[in-house]
C-alpha positions in Angstrom: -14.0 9.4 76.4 -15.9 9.0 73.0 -13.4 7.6 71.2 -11.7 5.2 73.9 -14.3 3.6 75.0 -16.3 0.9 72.6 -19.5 -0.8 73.6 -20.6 -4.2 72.2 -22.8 -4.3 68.9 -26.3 -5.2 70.3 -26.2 -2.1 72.6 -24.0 0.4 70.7 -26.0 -0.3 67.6 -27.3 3.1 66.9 -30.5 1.6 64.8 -33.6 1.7 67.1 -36.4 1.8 65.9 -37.8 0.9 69.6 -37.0 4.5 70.4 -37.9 6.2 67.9 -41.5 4.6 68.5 -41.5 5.6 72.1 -40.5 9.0 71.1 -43.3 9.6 68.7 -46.0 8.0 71.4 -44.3 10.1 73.9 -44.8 13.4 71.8 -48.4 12.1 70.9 -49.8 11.6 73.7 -48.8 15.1 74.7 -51.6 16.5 72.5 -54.1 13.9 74.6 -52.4 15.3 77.9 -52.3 19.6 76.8 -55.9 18.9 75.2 -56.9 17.3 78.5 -56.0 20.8 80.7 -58.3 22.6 78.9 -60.4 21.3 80.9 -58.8 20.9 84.3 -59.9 22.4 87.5 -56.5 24.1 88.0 -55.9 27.4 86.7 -53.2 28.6 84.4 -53.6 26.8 80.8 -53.9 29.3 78.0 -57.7 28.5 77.2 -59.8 27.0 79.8 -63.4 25.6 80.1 -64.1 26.1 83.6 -66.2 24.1 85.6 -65.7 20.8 84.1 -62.9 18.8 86.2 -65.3 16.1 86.9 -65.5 12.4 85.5 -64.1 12.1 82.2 -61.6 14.6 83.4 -60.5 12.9 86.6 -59.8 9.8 84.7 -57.6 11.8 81.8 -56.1 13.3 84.9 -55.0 10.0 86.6 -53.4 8.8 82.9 -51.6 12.0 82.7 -50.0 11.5 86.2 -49.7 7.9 85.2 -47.4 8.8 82.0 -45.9 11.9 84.0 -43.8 9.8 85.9 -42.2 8.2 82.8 -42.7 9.9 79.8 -40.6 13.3 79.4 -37.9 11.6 81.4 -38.0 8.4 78.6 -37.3 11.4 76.5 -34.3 12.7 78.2 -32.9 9.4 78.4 -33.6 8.3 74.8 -31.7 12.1 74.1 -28.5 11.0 76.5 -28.0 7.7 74.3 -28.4 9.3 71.0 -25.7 11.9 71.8 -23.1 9.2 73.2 -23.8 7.2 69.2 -23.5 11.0 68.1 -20.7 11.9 70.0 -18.4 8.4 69.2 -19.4 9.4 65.5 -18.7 13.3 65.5 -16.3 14.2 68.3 -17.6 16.6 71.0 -17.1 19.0 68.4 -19.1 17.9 65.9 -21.4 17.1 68.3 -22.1 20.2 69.8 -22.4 22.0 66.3 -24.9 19.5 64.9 -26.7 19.5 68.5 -27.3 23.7 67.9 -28.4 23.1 64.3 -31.1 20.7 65.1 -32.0 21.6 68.7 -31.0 25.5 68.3 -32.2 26.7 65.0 -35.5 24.9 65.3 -35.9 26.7 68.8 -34.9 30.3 67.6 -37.3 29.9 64.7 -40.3 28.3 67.0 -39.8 31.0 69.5 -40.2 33.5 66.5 -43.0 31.6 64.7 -45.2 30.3 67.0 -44.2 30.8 70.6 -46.2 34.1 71.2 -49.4 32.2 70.0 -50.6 30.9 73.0 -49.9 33.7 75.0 -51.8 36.2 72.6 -54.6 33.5 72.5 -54.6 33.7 76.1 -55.6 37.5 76.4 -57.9 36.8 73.6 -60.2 35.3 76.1 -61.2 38.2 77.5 -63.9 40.0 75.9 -62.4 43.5 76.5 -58.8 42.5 74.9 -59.2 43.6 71.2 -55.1 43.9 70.2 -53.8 42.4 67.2 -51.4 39.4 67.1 -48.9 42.1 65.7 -49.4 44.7 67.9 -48.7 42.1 70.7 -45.5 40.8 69.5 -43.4 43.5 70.5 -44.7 43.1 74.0 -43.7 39.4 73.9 -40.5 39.9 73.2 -40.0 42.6 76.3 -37.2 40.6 78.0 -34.6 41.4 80.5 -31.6 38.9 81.6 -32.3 36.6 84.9 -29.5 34.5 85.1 -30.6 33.1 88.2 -33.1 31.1 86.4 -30.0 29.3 84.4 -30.8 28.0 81.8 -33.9 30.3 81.0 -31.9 33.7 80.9 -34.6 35.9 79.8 -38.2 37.0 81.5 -40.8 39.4 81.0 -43.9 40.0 81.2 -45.2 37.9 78.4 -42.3 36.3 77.3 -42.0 32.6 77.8 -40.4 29.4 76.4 -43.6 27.4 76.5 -43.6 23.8 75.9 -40.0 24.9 74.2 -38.3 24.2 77.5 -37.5 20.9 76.6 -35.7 22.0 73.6 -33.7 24.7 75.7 -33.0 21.9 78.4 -31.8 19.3 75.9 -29.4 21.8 74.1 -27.8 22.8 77.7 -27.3 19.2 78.8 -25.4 18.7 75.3 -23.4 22.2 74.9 -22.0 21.6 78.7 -21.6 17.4 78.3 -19.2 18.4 74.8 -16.3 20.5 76.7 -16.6 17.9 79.6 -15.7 14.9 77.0 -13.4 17.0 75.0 -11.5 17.9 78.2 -11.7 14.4 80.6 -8.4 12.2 80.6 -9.3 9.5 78.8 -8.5 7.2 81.4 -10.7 8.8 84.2 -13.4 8.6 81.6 -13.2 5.1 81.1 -13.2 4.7 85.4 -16.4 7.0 85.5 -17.8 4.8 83.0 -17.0 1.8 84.9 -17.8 3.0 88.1 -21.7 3.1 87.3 -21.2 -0.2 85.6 -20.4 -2.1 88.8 -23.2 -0.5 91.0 -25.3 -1.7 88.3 -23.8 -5.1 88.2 -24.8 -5.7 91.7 -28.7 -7.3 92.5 -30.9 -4.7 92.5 -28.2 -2.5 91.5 -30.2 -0.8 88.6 -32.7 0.7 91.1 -29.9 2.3 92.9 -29.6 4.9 90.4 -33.3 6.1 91.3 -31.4 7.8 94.2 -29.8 10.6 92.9 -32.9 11.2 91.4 -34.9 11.3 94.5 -32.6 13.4 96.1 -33.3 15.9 93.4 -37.1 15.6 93.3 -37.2 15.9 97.3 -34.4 18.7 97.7 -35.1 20.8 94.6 -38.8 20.4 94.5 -40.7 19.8 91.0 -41.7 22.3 88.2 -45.2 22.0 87.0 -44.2 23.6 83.8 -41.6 21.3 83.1 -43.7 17.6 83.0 -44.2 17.2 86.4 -40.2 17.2 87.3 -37.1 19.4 88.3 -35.0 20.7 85.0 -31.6 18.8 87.0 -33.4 15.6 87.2 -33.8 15.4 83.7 -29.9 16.2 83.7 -29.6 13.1 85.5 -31.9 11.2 83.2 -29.4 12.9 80.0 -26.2 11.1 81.8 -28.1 7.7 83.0 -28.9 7.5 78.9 -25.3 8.6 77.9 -23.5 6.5 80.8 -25.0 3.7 81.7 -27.7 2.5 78.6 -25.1 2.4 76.4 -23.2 0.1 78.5 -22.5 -3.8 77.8 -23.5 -4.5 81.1 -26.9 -2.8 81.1 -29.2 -5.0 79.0 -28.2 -8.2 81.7 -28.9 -5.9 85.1 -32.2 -4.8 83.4 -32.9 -8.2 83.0 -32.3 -9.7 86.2 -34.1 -6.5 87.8 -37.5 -6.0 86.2 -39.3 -7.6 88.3 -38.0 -6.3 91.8 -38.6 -2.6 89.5 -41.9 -3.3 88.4 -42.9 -4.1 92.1 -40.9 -1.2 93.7 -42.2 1.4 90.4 -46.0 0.2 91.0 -46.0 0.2 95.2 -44.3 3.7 95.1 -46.1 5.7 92.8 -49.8 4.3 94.2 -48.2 5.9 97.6 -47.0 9.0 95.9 -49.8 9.8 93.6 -52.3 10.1 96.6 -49.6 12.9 98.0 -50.1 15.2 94.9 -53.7 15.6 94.9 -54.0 15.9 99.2 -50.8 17.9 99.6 -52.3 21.5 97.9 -51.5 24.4 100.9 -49.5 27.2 100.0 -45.9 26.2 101.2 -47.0 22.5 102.0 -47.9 21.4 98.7 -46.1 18.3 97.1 -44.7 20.0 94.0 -42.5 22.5 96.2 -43.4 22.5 99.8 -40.2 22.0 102.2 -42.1 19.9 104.7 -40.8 16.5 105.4 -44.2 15.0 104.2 -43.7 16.8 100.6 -40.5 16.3 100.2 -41.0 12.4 100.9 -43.7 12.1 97.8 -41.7 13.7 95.8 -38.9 11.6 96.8 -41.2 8.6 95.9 -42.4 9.8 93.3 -38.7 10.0 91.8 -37.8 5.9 92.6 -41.1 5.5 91.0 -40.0 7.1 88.0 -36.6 5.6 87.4 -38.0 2.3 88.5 -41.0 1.9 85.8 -38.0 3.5 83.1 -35.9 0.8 84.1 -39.6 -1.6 83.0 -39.4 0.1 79.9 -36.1 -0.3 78.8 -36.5 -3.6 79.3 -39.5 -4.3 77.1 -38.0 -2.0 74.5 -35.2 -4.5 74.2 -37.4 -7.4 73.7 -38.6 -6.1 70.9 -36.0 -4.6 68.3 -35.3 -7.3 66.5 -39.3 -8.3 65.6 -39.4 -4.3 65.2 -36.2 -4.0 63.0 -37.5 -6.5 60.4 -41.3 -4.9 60.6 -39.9 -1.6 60.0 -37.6 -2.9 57.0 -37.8 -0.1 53.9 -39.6 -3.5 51.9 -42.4 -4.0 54.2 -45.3 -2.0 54.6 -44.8 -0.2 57.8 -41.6 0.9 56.8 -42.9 3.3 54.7 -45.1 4.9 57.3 -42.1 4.2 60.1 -39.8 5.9 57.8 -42.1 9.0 57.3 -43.3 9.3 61.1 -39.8 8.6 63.0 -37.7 11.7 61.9 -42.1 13.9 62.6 -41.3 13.8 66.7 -39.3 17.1 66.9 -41.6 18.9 64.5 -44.7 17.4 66.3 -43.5 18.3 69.7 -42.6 22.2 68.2 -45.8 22.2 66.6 -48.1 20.8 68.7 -49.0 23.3 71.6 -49.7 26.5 69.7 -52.0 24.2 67.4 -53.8 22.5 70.6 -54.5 26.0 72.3 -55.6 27.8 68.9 -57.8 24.8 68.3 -59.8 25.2 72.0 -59.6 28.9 71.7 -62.8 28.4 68.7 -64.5 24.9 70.0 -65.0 25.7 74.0 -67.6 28.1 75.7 -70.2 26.1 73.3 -73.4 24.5 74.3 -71.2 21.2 73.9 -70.6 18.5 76.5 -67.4 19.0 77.5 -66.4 15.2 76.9 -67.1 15.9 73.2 -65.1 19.1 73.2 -62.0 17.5 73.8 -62.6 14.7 71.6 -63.1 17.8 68.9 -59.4 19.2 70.3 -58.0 16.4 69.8 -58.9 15.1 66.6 -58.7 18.6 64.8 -55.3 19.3 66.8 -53.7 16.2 66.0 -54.6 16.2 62.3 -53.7 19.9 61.9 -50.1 19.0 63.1 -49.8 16.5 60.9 -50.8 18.0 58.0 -48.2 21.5 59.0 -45.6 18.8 59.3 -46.4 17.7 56.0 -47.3 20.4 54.0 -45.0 23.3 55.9 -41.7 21.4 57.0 -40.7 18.3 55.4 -40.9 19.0 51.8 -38.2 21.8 51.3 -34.7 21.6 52.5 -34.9 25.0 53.8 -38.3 24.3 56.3 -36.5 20.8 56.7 -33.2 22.7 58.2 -35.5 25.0 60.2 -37.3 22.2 62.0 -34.1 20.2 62.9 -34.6 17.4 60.1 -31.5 16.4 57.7 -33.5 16.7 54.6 -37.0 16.8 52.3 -38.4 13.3 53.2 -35.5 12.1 55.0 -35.2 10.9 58.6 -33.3 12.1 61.0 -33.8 9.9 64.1 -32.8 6.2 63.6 -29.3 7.1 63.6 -28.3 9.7 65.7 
């Protein structure tokens, strides 16, 4: 499938810069967004400031379910076209080992470095808890298998993957896509290929694909935990990227769709968004309930999502070539392009534990809260940063543990 089948050079070029920018804004803006439930009136962050869901935090809270919609699922699909570029290049083979060294050793060592943290931190806010990060470890890592939770084998009481599940999402996508490739007569590959092609070839074809998607959202319900989506949606969002954006066809649909998608993405997610904050009840609520009312935002709010990616996809391929030659290693935001693209999977690692140890010592103050989070977030987002920096880039050894191909060296324009 990977070798057989070719794509033209302005879509199978594997320089994008576009994405890589995305990616980093993406990975960002999560440190706005984590910082931001600090603050929330929902329970279940790791430190919370109760009490203070009102203005500022209503409007961070209609941004974050504006980005929701699109942002981890850009991800996914940004992930599905890198591993078609890596998988033409590598062989399924190849792929899947180079996939566990930069997706699997940076998740072991994460979930050994700095997974726990926010957990531990979370006891720590009650006064009566006094035990030490290292006494608490060994509690942490009290697992027992539960394969029915595939592919999050192991629970217990503290244990948890965190903000890792993305990582542990994006390596099963790729370790089951490899033996599918390897195995697939090539010439039923190149008809699935094509098959997706013509659907998109067809007007308004591109928002079709929102369907499988919708069924998804609507049938399977959505996991808070996991951005605001189900875990085989983002599968879906894996195989649109691997499919169908690296297809010759694609950049012409997207084209003659984006304005029947940015119509449909806007008028469905102002009617789904309403659903999420009315639809709360135990068993009725939008994010699982089974009633036909929840499972139609959820449907919604599914079109909505594919439709405002399909938006993006488009403006992202209005701009590579400005991007390409602003980016150049001779021009001055090359440098700082070529030292931020390959920070995105080291930020994302990074980030949470840094966020939640940050509000652990700045909330519960005689502070407006509005200020507090403007602390969180500037100290949080310089502190990752500077770890980035001073802790993984400049050694090939903390470079291989993070997922990077070097000291200094990128590892996300090509894939």
């Amino acid at each position: 499938m990977t070798t057989g089948i070719g794509a033209p050079r302005d879509l199978a070029r594997e320089r994008r810069p576009e994405f890589d920018v995305m990616r980093l804004v993406v990975v960002v803006g999560l440190v706005f967004f984590h910082a931001s439930l600090v603050f929330g009136s929902r329970d279940g962050f790791y430190v919370t400031n109760a009490g203070t869901g009102d203005a500022p935090f209503l409007v961070t809270g209609l941004v974050a379910a504006l980005c929701v919609v699109w942002a981890m699922p850009l991800l996914f699909l940004i992930a599905g076209f890198g591993a078609w570029h890596s998988m033409r290049r590598r062989g399924p083979g190849g792929f899947a080992a180079e996939r566990l060294r930069r997706l699997g050793v940076p998740f072991v060592v994460a979930m050994v470095t700095v997974a726990p943290i926010p957990q531990w931190l979370r006891l720590r806010t009650d006064p009566g808890y006094h035990e030490s990060y290292l006494a608490f470890l060994p509690r942490f890592f009290a697992v027992r298998p539960a394969p029915a939770d595939f592919p999050f084998v192991l629970k217990g009481t503290y244990f948890e993957t965190g903000h890792l599940w993305f990582l542990v999402l994006l390596l099963c996508f790729s370790l089951l896509l490899a033996p599918l490739v390897r195995w697939l007569p090539r010439a039923l590959a190149r008809r699935l290929r094509a098959g997706p092609a013509r659907v998109a070839a067809l007007p308004g074809g591109t928002l079709l694909f929102g369907l499988p998607i919708a069924a998804i959202s609507a049938a399977a319900g959505l996991e808070e935990t996991m951005g605001g989506w189900n875990r085989w949606a983002y599968a879906v969002f894996f195989l649109y990227g691997f499919v169908l954006v690296t297809h010759q066809t694609f950049p012409a649909a997207i084209r003659r769709d984006t304005v029947p998608a940015a119509v449909a993405g806007i008028v469905l997610l102002a009617a789904s968004v309403p659903g999420f904050a009315l639809l709360t009840e135990p068993g009725a609520d939008a994010f699982t309930g089974m009633t036909p009312l929840a499972a139609g935002v959820r449907a919604l709010h599914g079109l909505a999502g594919w439709c405002l990616l399909v938006v993006i996809l488009r403006l992202l391929d209005r701009t590579p070539s400005a991007l390409g030659r602003a980016v150049a290693p001779d021009r001055p935001l090359g440098r700082l392009y070529g030292y931020l693209a390959p920070a995105a999977l080291p930020v994302y690692v990074l980030h949470q534990p840094i966020v939640v140890a940050v509000a652990f010592f700045v909330v519960g103050r005689d502070t407006p809260a509005l200020a507090e989070y403007l602390v969180i977030v500037a100290l949080s987002l310089a502190l990752t940063v500077a770890a980035y920096d001073v802790l993984v880039r400049r050694t090939r050894l903390t470079a291989f543990l993070f997922g990077l191909r070097g000291p200094g060296q990128g590892g996300s324009i090509r894939r």
